[in-house]
PDBQT receptor file of N, H, CA, C and O in Angstrom, charges set to zero:
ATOM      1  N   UNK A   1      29.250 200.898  93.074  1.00  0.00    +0.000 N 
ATOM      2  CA  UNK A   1      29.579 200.944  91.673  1.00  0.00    +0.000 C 
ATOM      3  C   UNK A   1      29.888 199.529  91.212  1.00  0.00    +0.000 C 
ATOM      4  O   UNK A   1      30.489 198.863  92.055  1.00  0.00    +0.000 OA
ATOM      5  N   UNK A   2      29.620 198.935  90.097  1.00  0.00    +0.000 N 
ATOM      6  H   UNK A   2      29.132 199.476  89.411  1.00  0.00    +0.000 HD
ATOM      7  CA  UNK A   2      29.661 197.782  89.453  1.00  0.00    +0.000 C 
ATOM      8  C   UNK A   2      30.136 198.089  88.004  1.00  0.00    +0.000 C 
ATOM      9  O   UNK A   2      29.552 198.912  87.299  1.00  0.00    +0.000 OA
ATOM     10  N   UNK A   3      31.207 197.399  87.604  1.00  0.00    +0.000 N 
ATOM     11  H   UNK A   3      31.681 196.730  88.177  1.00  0.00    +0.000 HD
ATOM     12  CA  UNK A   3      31.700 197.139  86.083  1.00  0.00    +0.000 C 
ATOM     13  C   UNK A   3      32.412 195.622  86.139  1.00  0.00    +0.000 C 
ATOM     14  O   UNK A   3      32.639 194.793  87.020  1.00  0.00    +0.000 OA
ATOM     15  N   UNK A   4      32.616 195.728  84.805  1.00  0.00    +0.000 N 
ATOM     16  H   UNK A   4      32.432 196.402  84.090  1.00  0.00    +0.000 HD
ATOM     17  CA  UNK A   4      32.871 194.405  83.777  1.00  0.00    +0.000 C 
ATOM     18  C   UNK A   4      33.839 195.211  83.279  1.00  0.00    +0.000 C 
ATOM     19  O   UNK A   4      33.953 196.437  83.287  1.00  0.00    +0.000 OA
ATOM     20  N   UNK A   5      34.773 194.020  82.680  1.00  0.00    +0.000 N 
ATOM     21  H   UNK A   5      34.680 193.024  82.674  1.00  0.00    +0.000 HD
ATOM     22  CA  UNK A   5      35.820 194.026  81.905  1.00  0.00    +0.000 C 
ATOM     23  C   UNK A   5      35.221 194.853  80.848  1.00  0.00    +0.000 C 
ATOM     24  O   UNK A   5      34.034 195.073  81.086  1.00  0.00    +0.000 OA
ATOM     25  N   UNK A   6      35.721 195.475  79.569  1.00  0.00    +0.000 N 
ATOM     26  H   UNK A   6      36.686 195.296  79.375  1.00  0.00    +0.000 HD
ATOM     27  CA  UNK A   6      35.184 196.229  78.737  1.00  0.00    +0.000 C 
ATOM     28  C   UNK A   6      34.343 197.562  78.390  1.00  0.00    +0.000 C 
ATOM     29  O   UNK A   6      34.205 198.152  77.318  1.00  0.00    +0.000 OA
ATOM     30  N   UNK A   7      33.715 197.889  79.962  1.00  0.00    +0.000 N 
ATOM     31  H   UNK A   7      33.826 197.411  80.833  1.00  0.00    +0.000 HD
ATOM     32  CA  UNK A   7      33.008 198.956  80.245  1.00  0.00    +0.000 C 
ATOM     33  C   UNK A   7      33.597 199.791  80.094  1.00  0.00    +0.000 C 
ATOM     34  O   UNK A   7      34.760 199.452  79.870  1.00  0.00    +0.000 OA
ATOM     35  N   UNK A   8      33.421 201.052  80.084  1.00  0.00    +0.000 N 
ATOM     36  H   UNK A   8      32.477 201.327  80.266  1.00  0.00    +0.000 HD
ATOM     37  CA  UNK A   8      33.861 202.576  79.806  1.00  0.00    +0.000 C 
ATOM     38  C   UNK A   8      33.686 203.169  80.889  1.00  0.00    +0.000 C 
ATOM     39  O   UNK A   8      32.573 203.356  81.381  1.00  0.00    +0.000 OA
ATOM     40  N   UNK A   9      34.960 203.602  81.482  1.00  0.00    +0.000 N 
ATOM     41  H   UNK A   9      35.864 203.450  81.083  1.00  0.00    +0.000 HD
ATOM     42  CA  UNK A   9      35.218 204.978  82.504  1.00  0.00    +0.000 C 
ATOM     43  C   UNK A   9      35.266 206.234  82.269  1.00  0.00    +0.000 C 
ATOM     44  O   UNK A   9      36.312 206.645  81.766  1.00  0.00    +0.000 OA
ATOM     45  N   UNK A  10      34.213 207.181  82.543  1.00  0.00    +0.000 N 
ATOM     46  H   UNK A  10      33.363 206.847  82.952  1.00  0.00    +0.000 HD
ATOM     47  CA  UNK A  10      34.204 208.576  82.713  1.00  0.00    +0.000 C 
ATOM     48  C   UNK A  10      34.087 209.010  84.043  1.00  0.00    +0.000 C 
ATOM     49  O   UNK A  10      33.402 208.614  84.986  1.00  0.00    +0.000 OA
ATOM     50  N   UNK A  11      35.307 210.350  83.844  1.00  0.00    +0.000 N 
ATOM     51  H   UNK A  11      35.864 210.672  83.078  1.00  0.00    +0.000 HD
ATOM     52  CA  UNK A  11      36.050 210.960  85.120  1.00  0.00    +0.000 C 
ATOM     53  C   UNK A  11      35.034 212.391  84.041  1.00  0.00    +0.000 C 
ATOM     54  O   UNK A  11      34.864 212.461  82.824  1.00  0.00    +0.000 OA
ATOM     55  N   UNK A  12      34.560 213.324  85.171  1.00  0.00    +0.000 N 
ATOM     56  H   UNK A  12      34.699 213.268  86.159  1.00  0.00    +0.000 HD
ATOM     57  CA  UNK A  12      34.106 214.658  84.707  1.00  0.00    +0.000 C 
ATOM     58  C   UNK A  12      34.928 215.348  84.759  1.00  0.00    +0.000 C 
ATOM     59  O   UNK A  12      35.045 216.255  83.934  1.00  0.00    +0.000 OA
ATOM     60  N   UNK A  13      35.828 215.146  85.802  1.00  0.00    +0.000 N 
ATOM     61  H   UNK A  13      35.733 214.410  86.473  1.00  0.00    +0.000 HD
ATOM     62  CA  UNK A  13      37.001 216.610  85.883  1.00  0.00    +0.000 C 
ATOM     63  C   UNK A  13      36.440 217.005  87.017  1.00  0.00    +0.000 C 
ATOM     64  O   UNK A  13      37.493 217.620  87.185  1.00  0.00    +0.000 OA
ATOM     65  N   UNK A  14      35.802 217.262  87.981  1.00  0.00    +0.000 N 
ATOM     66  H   UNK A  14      34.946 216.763  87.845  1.00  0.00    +0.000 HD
ATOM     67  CA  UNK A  14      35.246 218.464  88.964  1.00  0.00    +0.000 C 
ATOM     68  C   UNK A  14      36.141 218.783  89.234  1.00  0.00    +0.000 C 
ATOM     69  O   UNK A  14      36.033 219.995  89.420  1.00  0.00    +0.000 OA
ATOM     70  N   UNK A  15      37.771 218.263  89.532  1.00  0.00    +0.000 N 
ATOM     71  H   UNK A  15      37.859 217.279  89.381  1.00  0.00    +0.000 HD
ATOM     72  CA  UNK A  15      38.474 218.526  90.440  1.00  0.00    +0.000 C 
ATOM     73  C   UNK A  15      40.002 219.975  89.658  1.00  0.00    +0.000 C 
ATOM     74  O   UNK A  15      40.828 219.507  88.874  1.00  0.00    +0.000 OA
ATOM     75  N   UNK A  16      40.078 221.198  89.951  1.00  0.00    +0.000 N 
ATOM     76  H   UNK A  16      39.407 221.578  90.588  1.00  0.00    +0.000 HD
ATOM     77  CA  UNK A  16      40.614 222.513  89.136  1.00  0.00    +0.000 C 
ATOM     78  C   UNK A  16      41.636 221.156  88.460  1.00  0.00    +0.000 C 
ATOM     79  O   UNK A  16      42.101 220.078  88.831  1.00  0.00    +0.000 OA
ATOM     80  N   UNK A  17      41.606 222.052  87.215  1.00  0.00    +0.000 N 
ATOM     81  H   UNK A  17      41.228 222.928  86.913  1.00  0.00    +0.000 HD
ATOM     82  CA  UNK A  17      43.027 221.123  86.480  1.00  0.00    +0.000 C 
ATOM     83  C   UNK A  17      42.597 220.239  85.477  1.00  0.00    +0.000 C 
ATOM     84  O   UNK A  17      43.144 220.117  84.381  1.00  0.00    +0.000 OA
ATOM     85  N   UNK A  18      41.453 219.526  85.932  1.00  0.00    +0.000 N 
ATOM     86  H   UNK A  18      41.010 219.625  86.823  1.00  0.00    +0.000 HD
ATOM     87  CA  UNK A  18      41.575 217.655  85.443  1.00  0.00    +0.000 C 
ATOM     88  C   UNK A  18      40.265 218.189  84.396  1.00  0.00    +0.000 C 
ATOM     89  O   UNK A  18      39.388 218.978  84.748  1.00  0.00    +0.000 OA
ATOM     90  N   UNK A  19      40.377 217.542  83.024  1.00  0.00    +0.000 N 
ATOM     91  H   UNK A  19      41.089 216.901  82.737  1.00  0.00    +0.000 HD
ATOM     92  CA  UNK A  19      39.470 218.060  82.380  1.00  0.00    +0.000 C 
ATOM     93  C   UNK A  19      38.703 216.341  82.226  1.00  0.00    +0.000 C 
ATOM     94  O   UNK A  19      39.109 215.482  83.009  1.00  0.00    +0.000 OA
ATOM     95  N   UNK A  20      37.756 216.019  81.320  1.00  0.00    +0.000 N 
ATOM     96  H   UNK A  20      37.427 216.717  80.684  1.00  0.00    +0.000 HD
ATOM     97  CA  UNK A  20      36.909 214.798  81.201  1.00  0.00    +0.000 C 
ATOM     98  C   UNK A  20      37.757 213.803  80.398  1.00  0.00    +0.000 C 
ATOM     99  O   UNK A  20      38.353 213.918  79.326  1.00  0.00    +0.000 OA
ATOM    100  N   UNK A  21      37.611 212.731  81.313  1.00  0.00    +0.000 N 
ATOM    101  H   UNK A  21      37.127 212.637  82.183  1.00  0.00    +0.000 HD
ATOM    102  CA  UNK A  21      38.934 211.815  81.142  1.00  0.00    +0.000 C 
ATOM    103  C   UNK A  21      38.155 210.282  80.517  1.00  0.00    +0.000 C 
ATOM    104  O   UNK A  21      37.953 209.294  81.222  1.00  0.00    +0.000 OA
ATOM    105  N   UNK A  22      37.902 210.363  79.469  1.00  0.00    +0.000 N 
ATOM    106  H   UNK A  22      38.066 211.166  78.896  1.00  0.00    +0.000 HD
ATOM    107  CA  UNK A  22      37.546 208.364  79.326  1.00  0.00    +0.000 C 
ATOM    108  C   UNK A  22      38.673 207.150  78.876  1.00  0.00    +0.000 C 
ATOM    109  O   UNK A  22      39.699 207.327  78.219  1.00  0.00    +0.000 OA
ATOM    110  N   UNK A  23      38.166 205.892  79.426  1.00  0.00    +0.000 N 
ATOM    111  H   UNK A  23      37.333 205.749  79.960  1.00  0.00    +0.000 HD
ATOM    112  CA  UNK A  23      39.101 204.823  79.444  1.00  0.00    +0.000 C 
ATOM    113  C   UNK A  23      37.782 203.933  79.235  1.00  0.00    +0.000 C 
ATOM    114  O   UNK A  23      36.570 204.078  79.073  1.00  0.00    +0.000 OA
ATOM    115  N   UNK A  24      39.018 202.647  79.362  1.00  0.00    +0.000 N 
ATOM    116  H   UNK A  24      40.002 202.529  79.494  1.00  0.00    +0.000 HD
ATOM    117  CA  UNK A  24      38.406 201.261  79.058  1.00  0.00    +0.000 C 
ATOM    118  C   UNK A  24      39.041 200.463  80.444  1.00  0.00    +0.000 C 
ATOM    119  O   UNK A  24      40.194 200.549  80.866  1.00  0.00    +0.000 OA
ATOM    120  N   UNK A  25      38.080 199.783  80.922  1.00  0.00    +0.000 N 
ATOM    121  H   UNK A  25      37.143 199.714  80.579  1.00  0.00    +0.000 HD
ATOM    122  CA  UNK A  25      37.946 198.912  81.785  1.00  0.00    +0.000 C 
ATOM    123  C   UNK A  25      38.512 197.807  81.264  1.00  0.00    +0.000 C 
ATOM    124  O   UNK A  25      37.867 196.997  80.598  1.00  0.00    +0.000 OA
ATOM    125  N   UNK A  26      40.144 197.654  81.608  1.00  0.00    +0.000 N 
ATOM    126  H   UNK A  26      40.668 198.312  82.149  1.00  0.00    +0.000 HD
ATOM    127  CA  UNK A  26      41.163 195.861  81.691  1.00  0.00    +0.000 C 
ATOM    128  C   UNK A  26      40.991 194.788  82.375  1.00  0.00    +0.000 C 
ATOM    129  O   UNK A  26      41.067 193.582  82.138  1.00  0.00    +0.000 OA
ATOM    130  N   UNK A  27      40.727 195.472  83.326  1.00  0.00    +0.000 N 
ATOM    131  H   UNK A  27      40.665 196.452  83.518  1.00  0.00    +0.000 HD
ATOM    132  CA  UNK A  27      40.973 193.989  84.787  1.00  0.00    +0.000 C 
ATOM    133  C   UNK A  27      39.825 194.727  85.949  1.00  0.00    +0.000 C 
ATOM    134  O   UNK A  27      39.953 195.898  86.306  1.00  0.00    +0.000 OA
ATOM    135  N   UNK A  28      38.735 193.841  86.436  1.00  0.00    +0.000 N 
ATOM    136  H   UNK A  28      38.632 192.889  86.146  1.00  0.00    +0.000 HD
ATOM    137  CA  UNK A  28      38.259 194.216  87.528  1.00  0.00    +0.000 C 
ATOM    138  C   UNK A  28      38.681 193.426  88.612  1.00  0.00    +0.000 C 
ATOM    139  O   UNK A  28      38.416 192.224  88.606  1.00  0.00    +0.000 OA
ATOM    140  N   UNK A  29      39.326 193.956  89.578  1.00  0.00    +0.000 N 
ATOM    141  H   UNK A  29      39.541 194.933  89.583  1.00  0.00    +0.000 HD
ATOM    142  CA  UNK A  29      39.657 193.454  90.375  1.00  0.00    +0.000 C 
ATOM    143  C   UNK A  29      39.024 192.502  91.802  1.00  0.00    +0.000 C 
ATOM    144  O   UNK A  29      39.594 191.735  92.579  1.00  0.00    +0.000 OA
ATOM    145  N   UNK A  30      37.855 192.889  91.716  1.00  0.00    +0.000 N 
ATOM    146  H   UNK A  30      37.393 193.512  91.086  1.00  0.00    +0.000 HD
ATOM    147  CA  UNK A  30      36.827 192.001  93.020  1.00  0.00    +0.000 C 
ATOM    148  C   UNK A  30      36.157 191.160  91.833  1.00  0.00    +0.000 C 
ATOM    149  O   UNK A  30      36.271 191.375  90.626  1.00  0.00    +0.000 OA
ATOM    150  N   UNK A  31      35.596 190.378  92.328  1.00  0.00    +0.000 N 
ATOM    151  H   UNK A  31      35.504 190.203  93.309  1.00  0.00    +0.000 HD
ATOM    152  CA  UNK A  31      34.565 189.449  92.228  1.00  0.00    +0.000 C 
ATOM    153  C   UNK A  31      33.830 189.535  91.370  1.00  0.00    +0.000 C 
ATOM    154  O   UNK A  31      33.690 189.210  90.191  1.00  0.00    +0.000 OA
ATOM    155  N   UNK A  32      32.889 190.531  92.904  1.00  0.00    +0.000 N 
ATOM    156  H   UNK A  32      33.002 190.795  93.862  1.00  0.00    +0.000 HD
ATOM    157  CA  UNK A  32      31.323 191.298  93.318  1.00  0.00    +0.000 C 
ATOM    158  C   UNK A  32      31.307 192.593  91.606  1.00  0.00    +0.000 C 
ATOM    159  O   UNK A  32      30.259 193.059  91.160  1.00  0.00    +0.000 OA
ATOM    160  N   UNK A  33      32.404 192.816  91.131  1.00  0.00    +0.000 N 
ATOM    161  H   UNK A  33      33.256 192.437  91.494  1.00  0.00    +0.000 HD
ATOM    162  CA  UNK A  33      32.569 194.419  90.201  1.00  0.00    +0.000 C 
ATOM    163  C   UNK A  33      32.599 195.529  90.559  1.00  0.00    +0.000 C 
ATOM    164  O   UNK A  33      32.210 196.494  89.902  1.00  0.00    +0.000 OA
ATOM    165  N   UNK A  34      33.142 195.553  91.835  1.00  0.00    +0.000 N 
ATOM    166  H   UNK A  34      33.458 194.769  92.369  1.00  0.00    +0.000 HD
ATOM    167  CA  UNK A  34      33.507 196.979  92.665  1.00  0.00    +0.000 C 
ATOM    168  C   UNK A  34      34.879 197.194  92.217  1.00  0.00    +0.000 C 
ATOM    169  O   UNK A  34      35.569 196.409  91.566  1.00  0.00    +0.000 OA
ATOM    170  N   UNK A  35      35.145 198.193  92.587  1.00  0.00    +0.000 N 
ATOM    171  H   UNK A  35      34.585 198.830  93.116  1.00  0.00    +0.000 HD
ATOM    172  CA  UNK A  35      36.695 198.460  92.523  1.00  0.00    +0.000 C 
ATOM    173  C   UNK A  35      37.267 197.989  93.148  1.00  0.00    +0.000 C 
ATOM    174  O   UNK A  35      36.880 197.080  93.882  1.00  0.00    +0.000 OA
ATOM    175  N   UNK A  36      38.564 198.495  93.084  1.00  0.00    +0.000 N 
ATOM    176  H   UNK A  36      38.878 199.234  92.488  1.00  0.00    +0.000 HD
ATOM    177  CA  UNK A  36      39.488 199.243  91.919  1.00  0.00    +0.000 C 
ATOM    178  C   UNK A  36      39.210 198.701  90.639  1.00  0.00    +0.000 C 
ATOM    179  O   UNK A  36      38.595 197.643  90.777  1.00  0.00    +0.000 OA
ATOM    180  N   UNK A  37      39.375 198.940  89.655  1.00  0.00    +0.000 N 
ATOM    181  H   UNK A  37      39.874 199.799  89.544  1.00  0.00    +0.000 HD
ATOM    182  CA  UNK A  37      39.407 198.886  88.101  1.00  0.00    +0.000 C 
ATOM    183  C   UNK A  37      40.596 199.392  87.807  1.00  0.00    +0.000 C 
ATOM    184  O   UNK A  37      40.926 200.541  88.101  1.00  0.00    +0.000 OA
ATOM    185  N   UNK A  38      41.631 198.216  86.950  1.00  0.00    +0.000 N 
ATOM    186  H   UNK A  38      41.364 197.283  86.711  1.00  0.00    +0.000 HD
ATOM    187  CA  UNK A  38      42.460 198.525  86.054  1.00  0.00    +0.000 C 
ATOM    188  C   UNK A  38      41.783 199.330  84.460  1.00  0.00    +0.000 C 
ATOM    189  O   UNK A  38      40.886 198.806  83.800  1.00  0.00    +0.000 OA
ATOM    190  N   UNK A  39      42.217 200.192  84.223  1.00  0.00    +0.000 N 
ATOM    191  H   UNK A  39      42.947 200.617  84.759  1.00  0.00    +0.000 HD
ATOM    192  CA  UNK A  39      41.489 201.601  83.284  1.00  0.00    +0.000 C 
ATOM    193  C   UNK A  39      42.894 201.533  82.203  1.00  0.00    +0.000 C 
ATOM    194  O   UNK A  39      44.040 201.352  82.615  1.00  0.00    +0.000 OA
ATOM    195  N   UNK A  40      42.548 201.706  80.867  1.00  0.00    +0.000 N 
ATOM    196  H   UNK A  40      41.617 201.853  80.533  1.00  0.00    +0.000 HD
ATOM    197  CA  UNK A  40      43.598 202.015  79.525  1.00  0.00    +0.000 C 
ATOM    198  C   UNK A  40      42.661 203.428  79.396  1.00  0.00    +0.000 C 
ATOM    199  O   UNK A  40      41.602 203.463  78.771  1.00  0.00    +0.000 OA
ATOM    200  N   UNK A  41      43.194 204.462  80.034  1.00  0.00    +0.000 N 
ATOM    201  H   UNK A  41      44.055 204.434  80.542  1.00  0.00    +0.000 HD
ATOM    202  CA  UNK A  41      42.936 205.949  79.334  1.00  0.00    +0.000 C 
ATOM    203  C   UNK A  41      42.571 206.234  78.210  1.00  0.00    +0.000 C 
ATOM    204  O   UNK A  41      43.711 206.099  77.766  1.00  0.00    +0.000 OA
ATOM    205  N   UNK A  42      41.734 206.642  76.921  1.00  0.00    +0.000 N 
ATOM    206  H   UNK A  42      40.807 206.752  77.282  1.00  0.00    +0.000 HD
ATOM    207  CA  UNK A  42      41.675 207.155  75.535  1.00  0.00    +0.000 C 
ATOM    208  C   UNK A  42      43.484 207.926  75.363  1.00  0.00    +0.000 C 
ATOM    209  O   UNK A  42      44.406 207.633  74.601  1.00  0.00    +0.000 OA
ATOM    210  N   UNK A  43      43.381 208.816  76.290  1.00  0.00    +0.000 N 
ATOM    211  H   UNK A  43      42.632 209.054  76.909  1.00  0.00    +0.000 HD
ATOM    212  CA  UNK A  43      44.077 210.090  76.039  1.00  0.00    +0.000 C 
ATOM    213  C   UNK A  43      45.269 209.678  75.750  1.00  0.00    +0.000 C 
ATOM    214  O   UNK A  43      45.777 210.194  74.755  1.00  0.00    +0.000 OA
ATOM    215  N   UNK A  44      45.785 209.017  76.234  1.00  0.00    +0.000 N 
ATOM    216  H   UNK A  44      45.372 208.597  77.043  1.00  0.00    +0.000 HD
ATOM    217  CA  UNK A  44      47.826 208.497  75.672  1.00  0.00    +0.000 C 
ATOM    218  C   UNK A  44      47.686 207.037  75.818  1.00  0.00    +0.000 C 
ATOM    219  O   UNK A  44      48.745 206.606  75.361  1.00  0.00    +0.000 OA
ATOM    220  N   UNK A  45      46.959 206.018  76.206  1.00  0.00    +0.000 N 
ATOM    221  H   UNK A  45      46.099 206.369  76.577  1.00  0.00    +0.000 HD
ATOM    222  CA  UNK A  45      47.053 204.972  76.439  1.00  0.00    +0.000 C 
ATOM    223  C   UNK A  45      47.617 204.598  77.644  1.00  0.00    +0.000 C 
ATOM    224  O   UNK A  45      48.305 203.579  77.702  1.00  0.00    +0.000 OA
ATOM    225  N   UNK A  46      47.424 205.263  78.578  1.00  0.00    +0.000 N 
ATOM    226  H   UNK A  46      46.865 206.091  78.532  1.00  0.00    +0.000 HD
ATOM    227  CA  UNK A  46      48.545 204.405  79.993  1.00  0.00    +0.000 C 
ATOM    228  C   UNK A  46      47.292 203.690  80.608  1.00  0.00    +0.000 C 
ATOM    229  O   UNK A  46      46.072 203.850  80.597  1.00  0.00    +0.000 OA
ATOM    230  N   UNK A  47      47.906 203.104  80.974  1.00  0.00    +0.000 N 
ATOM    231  H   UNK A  47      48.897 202.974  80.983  1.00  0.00    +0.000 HD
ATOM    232  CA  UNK A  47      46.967 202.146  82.203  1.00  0.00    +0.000 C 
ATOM    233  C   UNK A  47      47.178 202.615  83.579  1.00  0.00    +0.000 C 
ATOM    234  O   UNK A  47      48.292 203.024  83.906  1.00  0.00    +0.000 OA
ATOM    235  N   UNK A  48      46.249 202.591  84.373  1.00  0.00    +0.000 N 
ATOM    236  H   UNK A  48      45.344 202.258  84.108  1.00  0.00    +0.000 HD
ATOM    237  CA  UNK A  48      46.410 203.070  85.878  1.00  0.00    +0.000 C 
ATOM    238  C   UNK A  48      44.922 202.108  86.828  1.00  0.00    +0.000 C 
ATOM    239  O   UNK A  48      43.834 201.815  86.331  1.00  0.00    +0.000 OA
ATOM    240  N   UNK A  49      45.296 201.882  87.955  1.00  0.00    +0.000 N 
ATOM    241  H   UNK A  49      46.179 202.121  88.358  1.00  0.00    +0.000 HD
ATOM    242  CA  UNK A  49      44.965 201.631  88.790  1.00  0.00    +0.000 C 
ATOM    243  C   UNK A  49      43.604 202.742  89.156  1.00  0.00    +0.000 C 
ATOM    244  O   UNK A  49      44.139 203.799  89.490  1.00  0.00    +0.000 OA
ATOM    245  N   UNK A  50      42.426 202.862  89.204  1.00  0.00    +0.000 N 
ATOM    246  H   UNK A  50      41.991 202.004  88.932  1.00  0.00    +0.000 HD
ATOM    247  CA  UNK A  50      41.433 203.957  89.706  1.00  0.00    +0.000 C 
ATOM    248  C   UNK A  50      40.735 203.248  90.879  1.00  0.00    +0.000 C 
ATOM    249  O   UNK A  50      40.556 202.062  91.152  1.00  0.00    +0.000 OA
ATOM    250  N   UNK A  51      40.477 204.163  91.347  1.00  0.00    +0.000 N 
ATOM    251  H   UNK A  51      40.623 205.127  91.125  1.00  0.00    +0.000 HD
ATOM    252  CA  UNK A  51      39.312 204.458  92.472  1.00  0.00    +0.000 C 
ATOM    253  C   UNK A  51      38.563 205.315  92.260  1.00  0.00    +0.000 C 
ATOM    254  O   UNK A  51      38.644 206.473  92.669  1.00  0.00    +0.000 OA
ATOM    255  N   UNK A  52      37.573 204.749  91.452  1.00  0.00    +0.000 N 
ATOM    256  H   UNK A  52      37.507 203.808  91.119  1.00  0.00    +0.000 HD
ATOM    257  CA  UNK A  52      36.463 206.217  91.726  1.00  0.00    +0.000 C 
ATOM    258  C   UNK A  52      36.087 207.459  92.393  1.00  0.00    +0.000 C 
ATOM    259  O   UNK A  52      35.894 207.311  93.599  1.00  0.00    +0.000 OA
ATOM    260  N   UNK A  53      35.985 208.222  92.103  1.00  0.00    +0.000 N 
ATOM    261  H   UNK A  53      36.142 208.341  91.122  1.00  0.00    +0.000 HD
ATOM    262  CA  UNK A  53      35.445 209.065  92.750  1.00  0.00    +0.000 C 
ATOM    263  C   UNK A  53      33.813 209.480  92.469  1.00  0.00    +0.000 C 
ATOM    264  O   UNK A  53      33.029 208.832  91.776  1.00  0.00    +0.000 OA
ATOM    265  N   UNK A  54      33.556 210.622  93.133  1.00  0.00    +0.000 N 
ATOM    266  H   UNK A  54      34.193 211.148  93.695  1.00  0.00    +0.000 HD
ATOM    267  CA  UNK A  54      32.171 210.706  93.032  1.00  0.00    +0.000 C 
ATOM    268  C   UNK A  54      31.938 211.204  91.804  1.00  0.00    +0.000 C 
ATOM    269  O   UNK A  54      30.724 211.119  91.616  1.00  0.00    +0.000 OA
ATOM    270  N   UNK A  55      32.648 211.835  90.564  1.00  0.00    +0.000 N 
ATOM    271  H   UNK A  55      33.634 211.904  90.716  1.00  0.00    +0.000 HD
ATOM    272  CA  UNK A  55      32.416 212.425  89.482  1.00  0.00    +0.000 C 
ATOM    273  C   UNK A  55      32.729 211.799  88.241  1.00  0.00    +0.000 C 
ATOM    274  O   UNK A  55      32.723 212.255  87.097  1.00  0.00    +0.000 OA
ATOM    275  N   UNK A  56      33.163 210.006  88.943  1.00  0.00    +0.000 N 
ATOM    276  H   UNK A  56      33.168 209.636  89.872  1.00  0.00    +0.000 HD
ATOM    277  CA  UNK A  56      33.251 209.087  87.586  1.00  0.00    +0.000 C 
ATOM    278  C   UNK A  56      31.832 208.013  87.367  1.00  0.00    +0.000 C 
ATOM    279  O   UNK A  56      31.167 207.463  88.245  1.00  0.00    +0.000 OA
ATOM    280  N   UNK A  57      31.677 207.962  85.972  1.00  0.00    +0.000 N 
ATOM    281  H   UNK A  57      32.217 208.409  85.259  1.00  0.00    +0.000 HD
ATOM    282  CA  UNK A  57      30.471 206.733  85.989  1.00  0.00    +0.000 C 
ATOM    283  C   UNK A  57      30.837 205.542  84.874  1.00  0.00    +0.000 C 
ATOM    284  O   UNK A  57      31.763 205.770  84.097  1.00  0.00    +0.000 OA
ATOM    285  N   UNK A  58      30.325 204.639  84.815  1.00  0.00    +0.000 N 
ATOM    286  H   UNK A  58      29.573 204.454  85.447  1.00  0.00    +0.000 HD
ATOM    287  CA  UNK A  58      30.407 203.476  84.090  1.00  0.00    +0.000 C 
ATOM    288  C   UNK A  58      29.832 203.400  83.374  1.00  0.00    +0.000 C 
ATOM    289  O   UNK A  58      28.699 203.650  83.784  1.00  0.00    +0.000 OA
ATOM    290  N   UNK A  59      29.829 203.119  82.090  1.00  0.00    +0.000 N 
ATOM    291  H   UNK A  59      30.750 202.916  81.757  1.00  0.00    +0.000 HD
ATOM    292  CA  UNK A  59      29.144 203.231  80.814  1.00  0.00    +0.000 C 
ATOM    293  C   UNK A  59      29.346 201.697  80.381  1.00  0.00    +0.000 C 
ATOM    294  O   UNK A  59      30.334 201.474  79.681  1.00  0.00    +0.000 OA
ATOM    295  N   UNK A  60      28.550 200.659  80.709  1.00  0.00    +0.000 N 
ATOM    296  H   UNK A  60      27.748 200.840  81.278  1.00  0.00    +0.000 HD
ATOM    297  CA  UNK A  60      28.158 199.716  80.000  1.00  0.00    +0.000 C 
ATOM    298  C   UNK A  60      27.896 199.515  78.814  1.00  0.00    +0.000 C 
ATOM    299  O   UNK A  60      27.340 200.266  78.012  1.00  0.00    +0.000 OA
ATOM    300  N   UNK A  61      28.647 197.588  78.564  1.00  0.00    +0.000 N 
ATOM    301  H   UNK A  61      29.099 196.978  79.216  1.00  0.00    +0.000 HD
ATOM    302  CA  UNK A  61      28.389 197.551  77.039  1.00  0.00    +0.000 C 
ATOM    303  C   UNK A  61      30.376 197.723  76.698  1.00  0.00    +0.000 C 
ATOM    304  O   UNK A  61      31.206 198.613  76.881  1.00  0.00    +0.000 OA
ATOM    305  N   UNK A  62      30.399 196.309  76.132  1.00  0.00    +0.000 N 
ATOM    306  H   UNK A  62      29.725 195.585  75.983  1.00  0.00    +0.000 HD
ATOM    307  CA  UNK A  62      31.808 196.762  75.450  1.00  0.00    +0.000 C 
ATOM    308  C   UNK A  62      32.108 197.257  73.528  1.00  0.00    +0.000 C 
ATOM    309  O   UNK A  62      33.129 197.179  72.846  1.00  0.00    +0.000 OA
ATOM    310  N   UNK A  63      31.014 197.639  73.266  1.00  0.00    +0.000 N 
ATOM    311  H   UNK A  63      30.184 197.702  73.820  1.00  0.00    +0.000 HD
ATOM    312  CA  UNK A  63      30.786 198.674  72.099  1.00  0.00    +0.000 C 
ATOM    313  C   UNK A  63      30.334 200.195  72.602  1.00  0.00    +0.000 C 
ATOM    314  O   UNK A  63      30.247 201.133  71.809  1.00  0.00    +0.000 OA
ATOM    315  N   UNK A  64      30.225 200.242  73.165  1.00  0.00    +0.000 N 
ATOM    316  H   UNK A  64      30.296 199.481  73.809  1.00  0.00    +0.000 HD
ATOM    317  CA  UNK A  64      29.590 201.833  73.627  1.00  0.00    +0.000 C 
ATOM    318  C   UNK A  64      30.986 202.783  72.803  1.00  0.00    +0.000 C 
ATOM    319  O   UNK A  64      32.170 202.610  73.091  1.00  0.00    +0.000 OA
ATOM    320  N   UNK A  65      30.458 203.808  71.720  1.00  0.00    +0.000 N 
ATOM    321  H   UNK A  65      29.496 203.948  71.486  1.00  0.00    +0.000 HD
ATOM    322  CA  UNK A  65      31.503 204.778  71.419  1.00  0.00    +0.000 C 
ATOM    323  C   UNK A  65      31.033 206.366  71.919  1.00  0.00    +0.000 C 
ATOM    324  O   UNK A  65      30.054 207.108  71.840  1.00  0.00    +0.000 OA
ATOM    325  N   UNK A  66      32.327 206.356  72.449  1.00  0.00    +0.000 N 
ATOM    326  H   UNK A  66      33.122 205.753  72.513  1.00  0.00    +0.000 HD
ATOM    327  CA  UNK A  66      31.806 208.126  73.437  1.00  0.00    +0.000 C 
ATOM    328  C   UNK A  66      32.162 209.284  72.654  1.00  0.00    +0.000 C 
ATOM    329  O   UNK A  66      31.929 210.414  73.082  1.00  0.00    +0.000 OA
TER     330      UNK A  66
């Protein structure tokens, strides 16, 4: 997985509970644009630390509206 500062995080939810979650990409933490990614949530604004999982993708482009 590869992102840039500004990119857009989508989580699908697969997991019972978690419904479709988007954010904005703050801080990438490697180099290379692998993770971890510092993420600002849509939903309340918190920031968190992610690790992908297999049911999140990157949406390039720091205009992209979801």
């Amino acid at each position: 997985m590869y992102a840039e500062v500004g990119d857009r995080l989508m989580r699908d939810g697969l997991h019972a509970g978690l419904g479709q979650q988007l954010g904005v990409i703050v801080e990438v933490r490697n180099s290379d644009g692998s993770p971890p990614y510092l993420v600002k949530w849509d939903s309340d604004g918190h920031e968190s630390l992610c690790f992908p999982e297999p049911d999140t993708y990157v949406m390039r482009g720091r205009n992209i509206e979801v």
